[in-house]
C-alpha positions, 0 to 999 in steps of 0.5 A, spaced: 510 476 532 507 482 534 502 486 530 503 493 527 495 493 525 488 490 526 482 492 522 477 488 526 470 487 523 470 494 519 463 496 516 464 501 511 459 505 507 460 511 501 453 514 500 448 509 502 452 503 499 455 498 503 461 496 501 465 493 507 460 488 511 466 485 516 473 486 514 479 483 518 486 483 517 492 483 520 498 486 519 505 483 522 511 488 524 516 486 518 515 483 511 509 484 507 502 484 507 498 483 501 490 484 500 487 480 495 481 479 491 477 480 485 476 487 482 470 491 486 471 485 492 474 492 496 480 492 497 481 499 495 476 501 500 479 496 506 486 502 504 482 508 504 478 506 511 485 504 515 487 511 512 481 515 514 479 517 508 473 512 507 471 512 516 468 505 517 461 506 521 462 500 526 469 496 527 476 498 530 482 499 526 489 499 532 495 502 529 501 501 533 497 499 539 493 505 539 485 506 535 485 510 530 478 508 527 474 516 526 481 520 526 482 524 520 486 521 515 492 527 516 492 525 525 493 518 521 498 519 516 502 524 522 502 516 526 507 513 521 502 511 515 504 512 508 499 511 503 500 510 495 494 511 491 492 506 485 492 513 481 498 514 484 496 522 486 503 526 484 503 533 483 504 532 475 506 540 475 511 539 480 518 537 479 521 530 482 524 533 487 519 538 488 514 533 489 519 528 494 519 536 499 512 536 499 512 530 502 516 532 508 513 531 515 518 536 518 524 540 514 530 535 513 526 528 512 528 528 504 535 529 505 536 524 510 532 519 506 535 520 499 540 516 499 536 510 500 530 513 495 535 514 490 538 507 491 532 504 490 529 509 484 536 511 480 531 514 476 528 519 480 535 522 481 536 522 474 529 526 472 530 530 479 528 536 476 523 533 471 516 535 472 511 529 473 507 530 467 514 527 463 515 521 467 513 515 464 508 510 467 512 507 470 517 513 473 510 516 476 509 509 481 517 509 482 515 516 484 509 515 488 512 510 492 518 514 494 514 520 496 511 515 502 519 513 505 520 521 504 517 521 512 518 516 517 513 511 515 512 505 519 507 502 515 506 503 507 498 502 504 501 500 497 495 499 492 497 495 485 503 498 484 505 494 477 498 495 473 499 498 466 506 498 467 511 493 462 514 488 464 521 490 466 518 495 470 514 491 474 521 486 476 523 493 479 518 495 482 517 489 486 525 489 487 524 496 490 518 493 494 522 487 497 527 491 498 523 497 503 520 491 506 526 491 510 526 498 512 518 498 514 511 493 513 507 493 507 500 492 506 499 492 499 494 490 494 495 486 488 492 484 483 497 480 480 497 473 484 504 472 481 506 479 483 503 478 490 506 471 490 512 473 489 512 479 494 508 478 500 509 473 506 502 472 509 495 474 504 488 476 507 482 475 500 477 478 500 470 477 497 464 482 497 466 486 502 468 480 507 475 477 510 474 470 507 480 467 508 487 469 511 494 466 511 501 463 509 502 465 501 506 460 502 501 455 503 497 459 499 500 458 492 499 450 493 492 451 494 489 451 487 482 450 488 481 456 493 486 460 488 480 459 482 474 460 488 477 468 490 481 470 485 480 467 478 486 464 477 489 457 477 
C-alpha cells in the first residue's frame, strides 16, 4: 500500500524551543491514521508543521509524492490537506452556510459536497443559517469537520475531535469520522485511546517530541505494558 504522506525525521522549533526533536509518521492512502501520546508529547505541533504553519528547521514532509516541507500553509492546503484545528477556528459570527462557502477552493465545491456533508452532519442542515456563536459544542466540531470536505481534500489532519464533548456526540463524531474515512485519508489526534482505538487502523506514539513506536492499532490495543508506558492508560 502506497503512502499519501511521510514526515521523515522533522526538527521543529517555536521560539528558541525545540519541541519536535525527530518525528516519523507514515500515513497509508485509505483508512485513518491516529497520532498519539501524552499531552505536550507534540502531536499538535506534528499537525501544524505537516500544515506549514510551524516549518520544521530539518526533515521532509512528502505530500502525494511531492515535498512540501518550507511551502506556506495556503500552497500546502491548495494540495488537497485539510486541517481541522483542536480550537476548531469557526467563524462564530458567520452563519453554518456561510461558514461552509468560505471554505470553497473554487466556486460550486459546497454544492457539489452538501449532500454527503449534510448526510453525515443533519445537524448542520438543520442550523443552516444559524450563526456559530449559537451552535453547541458538539455542533462547532461537526461544523469544523465538514468546513474541511467542502474542497477536494485528499487527506484531513483531525485534532482531538471528542474533547469536551458528551458522550453521544462523540459516538457520532466518530461515526462521521468512519464514514469520511471511505471518501479520504485521516491523521487524526486523540487523546481518547478508546476513541483512536476505535477508530483508526494503524497508530504512530509520540513522546517528547520523537516518533517511539508505530503500528497495527490492532496489535496495539493488546499490548498493555506499551499503553501504560506512552499513554497512561491500561
Amino acid at each position: 500500500m502506497s503512502n499519501i504522506l511521510e514526515v521523515r525525521n522533522i526538527h521543529t522549533y517555536i521560539s528558541q524551543f525545540h519541541i519536535l526533536e525527530g518525528v516519523d509518521v507514515e500515513v497509508p492512502k485509505g483508512g485513518i491514521v491516529a497520532l498519539l501520546g501524552r499531552n505536550g508529547a507534540g502531536k499538535t505541533t506534528t499537525l501544524k508543521t505537516i500544515m506549514g504553519l510551524t516549518p520544521p528547521r530539518s526533515g521532509e514532509i512528502i505530500f502525494d509524492q511531492e515535498p512540501v516541507q518550507g511551502r506556506p500553509s495556503y500552497e500546502i492546503a491548495s494540495l488537497g490537506i485539510g486541517f481541522v484545528p483542536e480550537n476548531r477556528g469557526i467563524f462564530r459570527d458567520l452563519s453554518v452556510l456561510e461558514n461552509l462557502k468560505i471554505a470553497e477552493r473554487k466556486k460550486g465545491d459546497l454544492d457539489r459536497k452538501s449532500d454527503f456533508i449534510f448526510e453525515l452532519f443533519p445537524d448542520l442542515q438543520r442550523l443552516i443559517k444559524l450563526p456559530g456563536t449559537h451552535l453547541s459544542g458538539g455542533q462547532q466540531q461537526m461544523l469544523a469537520v465538514a468546513r474541511a470536505l467542502v474542497p477536494d481534500n485528499r487527506l484531513l489532519l483531525i485534532d482531538e475531535p471528542s474533547e469536551g464533548l458528551a458522550p453521544v456526540i462523540i459516538e457520532a463524531m466518530m461515526e462521521a469520522i468512519r464514514r469520511l474515512s471511505s471518501e479520504t485519508t485521516v491523521l487524526l489526534v486523540e487523546q481518547n485511546f478508546i476513541v483512536a482505538s476505535q477508530l483508526a487502523q494503524h497508530y504512530v506514539i509520540i513522546e517528547e517530541g520523537r516518533s517511539v513506536q508505530a503500528g497495527l492499532m490492532a496489535d496495539l490495543v493488546h499490548d498493555k505494558a506499551t499503553i501504560q508506558r506512552y499513554l497512561g492508560a491500561a
